[in-house]
Every structure is written in C-alpha cells, then in structure tokens.
N, C-alpha and C positions, 0 to 999 in steps of 0.2 A: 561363487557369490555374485559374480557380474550377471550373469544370465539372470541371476535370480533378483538382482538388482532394475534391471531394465525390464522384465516380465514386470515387477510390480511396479513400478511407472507408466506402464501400459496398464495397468489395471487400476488405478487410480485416475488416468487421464478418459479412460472408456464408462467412467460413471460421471455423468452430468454434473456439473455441478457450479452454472451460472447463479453468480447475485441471486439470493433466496430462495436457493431449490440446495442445500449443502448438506442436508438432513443425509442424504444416501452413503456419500463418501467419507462424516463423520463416523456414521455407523460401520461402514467396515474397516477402516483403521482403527478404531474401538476394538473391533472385535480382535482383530490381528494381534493386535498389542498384548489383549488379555492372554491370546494363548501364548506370549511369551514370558510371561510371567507377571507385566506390568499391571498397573490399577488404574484405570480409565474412567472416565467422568463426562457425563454427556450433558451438558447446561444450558439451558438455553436463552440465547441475548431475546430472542423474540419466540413468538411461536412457530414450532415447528421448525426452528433456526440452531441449533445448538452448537457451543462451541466446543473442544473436545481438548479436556486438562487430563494428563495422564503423569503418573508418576511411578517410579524404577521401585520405588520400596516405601516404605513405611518411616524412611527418617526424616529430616527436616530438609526439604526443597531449599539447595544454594543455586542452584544453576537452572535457568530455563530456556528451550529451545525453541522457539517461535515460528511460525508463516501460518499462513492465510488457505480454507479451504477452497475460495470461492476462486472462478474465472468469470471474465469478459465473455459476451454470448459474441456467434451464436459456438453451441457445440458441435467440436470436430472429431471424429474417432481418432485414436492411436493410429499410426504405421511407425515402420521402424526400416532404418538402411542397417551397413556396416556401421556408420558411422555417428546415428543418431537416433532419438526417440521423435518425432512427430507426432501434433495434436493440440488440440484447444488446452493447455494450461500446462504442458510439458516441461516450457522456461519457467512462465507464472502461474502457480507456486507448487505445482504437483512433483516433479524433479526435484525441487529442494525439499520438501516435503519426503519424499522417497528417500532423502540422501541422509537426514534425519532421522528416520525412523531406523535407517540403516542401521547409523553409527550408532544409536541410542541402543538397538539389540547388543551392540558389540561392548561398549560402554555396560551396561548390565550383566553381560557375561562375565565381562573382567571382574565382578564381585561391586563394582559403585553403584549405590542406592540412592545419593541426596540431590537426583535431578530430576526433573521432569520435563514434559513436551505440553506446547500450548497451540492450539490450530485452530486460527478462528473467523467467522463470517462474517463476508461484507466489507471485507479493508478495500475491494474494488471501487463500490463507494461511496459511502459513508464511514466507514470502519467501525459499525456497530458492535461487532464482538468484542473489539479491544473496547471501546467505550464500556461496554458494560462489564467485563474483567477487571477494568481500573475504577469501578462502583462498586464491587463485590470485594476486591484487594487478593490480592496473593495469599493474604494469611488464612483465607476460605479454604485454600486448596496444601497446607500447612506450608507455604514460603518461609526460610529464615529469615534475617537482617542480612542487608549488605549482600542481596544475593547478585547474580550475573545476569544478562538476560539478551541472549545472541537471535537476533531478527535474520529472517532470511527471507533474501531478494537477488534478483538475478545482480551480481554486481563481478560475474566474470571469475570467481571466487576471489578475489580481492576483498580483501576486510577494509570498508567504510571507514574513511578519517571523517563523515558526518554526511547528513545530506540535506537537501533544500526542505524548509517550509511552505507553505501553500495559503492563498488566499483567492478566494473565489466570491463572486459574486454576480447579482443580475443588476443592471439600469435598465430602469423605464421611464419614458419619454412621454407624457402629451404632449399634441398639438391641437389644431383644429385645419377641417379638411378646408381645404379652395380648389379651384380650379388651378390650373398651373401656370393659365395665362396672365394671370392676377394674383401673383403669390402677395402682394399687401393684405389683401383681405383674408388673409389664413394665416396657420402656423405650421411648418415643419416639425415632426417629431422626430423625423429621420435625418434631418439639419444640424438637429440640438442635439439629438444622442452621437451622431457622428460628430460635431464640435466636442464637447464630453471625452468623447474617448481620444480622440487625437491630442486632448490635452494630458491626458494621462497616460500616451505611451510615450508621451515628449519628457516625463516625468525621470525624476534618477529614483531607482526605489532602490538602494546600495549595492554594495559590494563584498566581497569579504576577501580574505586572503588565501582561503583556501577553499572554499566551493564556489567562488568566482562572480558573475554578478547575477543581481536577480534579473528574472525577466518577465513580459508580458505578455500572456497570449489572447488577443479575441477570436475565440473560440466559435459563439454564436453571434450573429447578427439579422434582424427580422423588422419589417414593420411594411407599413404604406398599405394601399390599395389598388393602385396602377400610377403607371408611369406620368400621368397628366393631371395628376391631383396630389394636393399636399397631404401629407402622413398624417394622420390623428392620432397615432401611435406605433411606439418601435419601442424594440430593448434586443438590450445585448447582455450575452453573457463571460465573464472576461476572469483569467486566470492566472496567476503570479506565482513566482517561483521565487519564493523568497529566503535569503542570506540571514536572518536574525527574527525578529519576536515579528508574530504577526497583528498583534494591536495596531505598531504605530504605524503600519501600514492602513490598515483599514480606518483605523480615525481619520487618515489624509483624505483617503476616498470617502467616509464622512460630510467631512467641512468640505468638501468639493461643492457634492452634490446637496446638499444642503442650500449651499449656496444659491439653488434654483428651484422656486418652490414647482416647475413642470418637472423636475428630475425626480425619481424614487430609487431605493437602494433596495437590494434583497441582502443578506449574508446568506451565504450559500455554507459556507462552511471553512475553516481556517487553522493551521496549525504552524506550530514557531517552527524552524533549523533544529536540526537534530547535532549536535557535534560529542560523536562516537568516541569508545574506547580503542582502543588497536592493541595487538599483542604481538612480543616482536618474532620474528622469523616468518612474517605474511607479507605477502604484497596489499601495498595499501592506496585506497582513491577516492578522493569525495563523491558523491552520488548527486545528481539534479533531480530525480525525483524524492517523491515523498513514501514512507510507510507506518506501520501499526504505531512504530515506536514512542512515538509521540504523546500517544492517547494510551499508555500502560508507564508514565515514567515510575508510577510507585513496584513497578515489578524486577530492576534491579537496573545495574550501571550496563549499558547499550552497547552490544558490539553488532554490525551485520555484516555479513559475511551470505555467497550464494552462488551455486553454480548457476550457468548462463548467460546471456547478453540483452539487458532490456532492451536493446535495438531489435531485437526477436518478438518479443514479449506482446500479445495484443496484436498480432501479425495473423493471414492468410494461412502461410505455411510454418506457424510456430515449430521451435524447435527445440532442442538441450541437445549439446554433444554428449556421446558416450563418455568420451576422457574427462570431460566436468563436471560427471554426474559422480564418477569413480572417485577421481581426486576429490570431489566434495564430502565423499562420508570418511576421508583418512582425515580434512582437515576440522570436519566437526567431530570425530573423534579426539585429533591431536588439542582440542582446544577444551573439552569434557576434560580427557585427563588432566591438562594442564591447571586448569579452576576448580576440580574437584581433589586435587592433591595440594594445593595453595594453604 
C-alpha cells in the first residue's frame, strides 16, 4: 500500500494544477474513485473550474472529508528520496489529498457508505469553491443533519484546536506632486499612507487564549515617481491574522480611514477564527493560518487535521514526509470509523 500510496501523490502533484487551471486533477481523481466503486460529481464554482463532491454510497452523507485542488504557481514536477514526496503542492494539499482518498478506499471496503469527499478550487485565493458549495448547501449532494466535516491542512497531523481569521485589505492614498525642495507646495501620498499604516500596526487588534495574538502583515507597499518629488499617489496592501469575528476588525479600519477624505479603503476579502472540534486520543494545536472552513460552516461541526508542516507549504523545495503521509491515512481512517459508528 505505501508504494502505491506515494506513486499516487506523485501523480497528483505531476498534473498542474495552479489557481484556475484544477479542471485536470479534478477529472482524474473522479475517475479513480469511480473505479472503486464511489459516485463522483464534477461541479462547477466557475467555468471550467469544477469542484469534485464524491460520495461512498447512496446513504445519507454524515461525514465529509475536505482539502483544496489548487497550488501556489509556479508548477514543480514530483521527485521522491527515502524519505519524502517533492513538488509544487506535495504539503499543499495534494498529500493530504492522497491520504484521503486512501483512507476513504479503505473506509469503503470496510462496508461504511454515509460519507463522502469534497475537493475544491481556489481556497489558494479566494476560496471560490467553498464559497459556492456553501450557495448550493450540502443537502445538493444528500448531506444529513448534524454532519462532521474534517478540513485538511498541513498542520503536522495534529488536529486543530481552531485557527486564525483573516482580514485583508488595500489603502489608497492621494496626494499632489511638488518638487521635494518645497514640499509646502504639495502633498505626500506616501507620507500619509505611511502615517496610516504605522498607526494601525501600533493598534492591539486582540488576543485570544489559545491561538494567541492577532497580527499584522504589510504585505505590499508602492507609490511616488522619484526620489525628488512628492507622491501623488501610493497604496498598500495590508493583512491580519485575526483571533475572533472579522467585522469589528474591519469597521476600526473603516472609521480610520474615513477619517481622511485622501485615504480610500478596498476590502480585499475577510473571514472570522475558526475554533475547531478535537477528538480525544490526537495531538492537538491551534493553527495561525486560515482555510476553506470558514466559507462551508453549513456543511457540518469542523475538525482539521493534515499531514505536513506549513513551514513547507508554498516553498522552493516543498515537501511531505513519507511517515506523514502514512500515519495520515490510519488517522483519517481512525476518525471515519470513529463518527461513522457514533
């Protein structure tokens, strides 16, 4: 089984499948599945984007196993040591992906019908697939009540006691140009946008007690014309890691910038803290990034769990250990039995 484990992790990470190109690797996990007896379902959040809902049998969906087709460009092929798979989406999310589809054949053999798998495009970034699965509702693809619904992310296989929210956004800045040796007769936009944001990383955006505190990244930063003239324009693009709801976050950033009629806001995009289920006999760890989970809460009570280390994830020489990727399909197996015998 391991050979045959890591061969298809290699064949999963050697099909493309950057942000909006996921049509390929859909389609032959589809197909794979069918020939094991499973019911597969190719849907599409956009065109030519499909996400891929597949289900063990014909009973009523309690349990769903979640991750993402899509990688981070650009595409890297597979290689493989002793001791590990190599390649563009290996950690994220092809590995966990693999370790899933594992346990789900094995999970099936054992005679359990009432779960299925969900893999969908775009959580890289926007999370258009789960956006549009949580439009269409679980009951589309026959979800019961009260079902489970286990996300997978590289989180080391440790099961998630919850992870960070997200709030993003763009400021933009007028000014008006001058010369530099006469800054009275102009305005900095790169003055004011850098004022702006030094006030908002001076800011406390909370804390929590177990996923620790939020924090702030400025991410992008851009304006001016040269060194010897005032900016007529700048923006930045700036990122939070947020411990709780992401409103009251964004309303502060708001009334900030409001406050200056040269400032303009974008929302970029924004989602609350996730704080997970856990099951006992796992190791357990909050997570500081964000995923799908968020944007499907009507598809059941949240556990994540995931072989690898995001410290990997979106890297050069991405990677998944062999031992992670193993241990990963005994403990989505041991957690399938576990909630489908409950």
């Amino acid at each position: 089984m391991y050979a045959s484990l890591f061969r298809y992790v290699r064949e999963l990470v050697d099909i493309p499948s950057v942000t909006g190109d996921e049509a390929a690797v859909a389609k032959h996990i589809a197909d794979d599945l069918e020939a094991h007896g499973f019911f597969a379902e190719l849907d599409e959040a956009a065109p030519g984007r499909p996400n891929l809902i597949v289900r063990a049998g014909l009973d009523e969906v309690r349990l769903w196993f979640c991750t993402h087709l899509d990688t981070v460009p650009p595409f890297i092929p597979s290689s493989e040591t002793d001791e590990a798979i190599i390649g563009r989406g290996s950690c994220d999310a092809k590995g966990i992906l693999a370790a899933m589809v594992f346990a789900a054949r094995e999970l099936r053999a054992s005679g359990r019908r009432n779960f299925g798998l969900v893999f969908t495009v775009g959580e890289e970034v926007d999370s258009l697939g789960a956006r549009a699965l949580e439009e269409w509702g679980p009951e589309r693809y026959c979800a019961g009540p009260d079902a489970w619904f286990v996300g997978g992310e590289p989180t080391e296989n440790r099961m998630a006691s919850g992870h960070k929210g997200t709030l993003r956004v763009k400021i933009r800045a007028r000014g008006k140009a001058a010369h530099s040796a006469y800054p009275e007769a102009g305005d900095s936009a790169v003055h004011r946008l850098l004022d702006v944001v030094a006030r908002l990383r001076a800011m406390d955006w909370g804390e929590d007690e177990m996923l620790g505190p939020a924090t702030l990244n400025v991410g992008e930063i851009a304006g001016g014309i040269a060194g010897n003239i005032l900016a007529p324009a700048a923006e930045a693009t700036l990122y939070w890691r947020l411990v709780g709801p992401a409103r009251p976050a964004r309303e502060r950033v708001e009334r900030m910038i409001a406050a200056d009629r040269k400032l303009s806001l974008e929302l970029v995009g924004q989602n609350d803290a996730v704080f997970c289920q856990t099951l006992p006999g796992f190791r357990v760890a909050p997570m500081s990034y964000s995923t799908d989970i968020p944007f499907m809460p009507s598809w059941g009570r949240p556990l994540l769990i995931g072989p690898g280390s995001i410290h990997n994830a979106h890297t050069a020489d991405e990677y998944i250990l062999k031992s992670e990727l193993v241990e990963a399909v005994d403990l989505y197996r041991r957690i399938g039995q576990d909630l489908h015998d409950r």
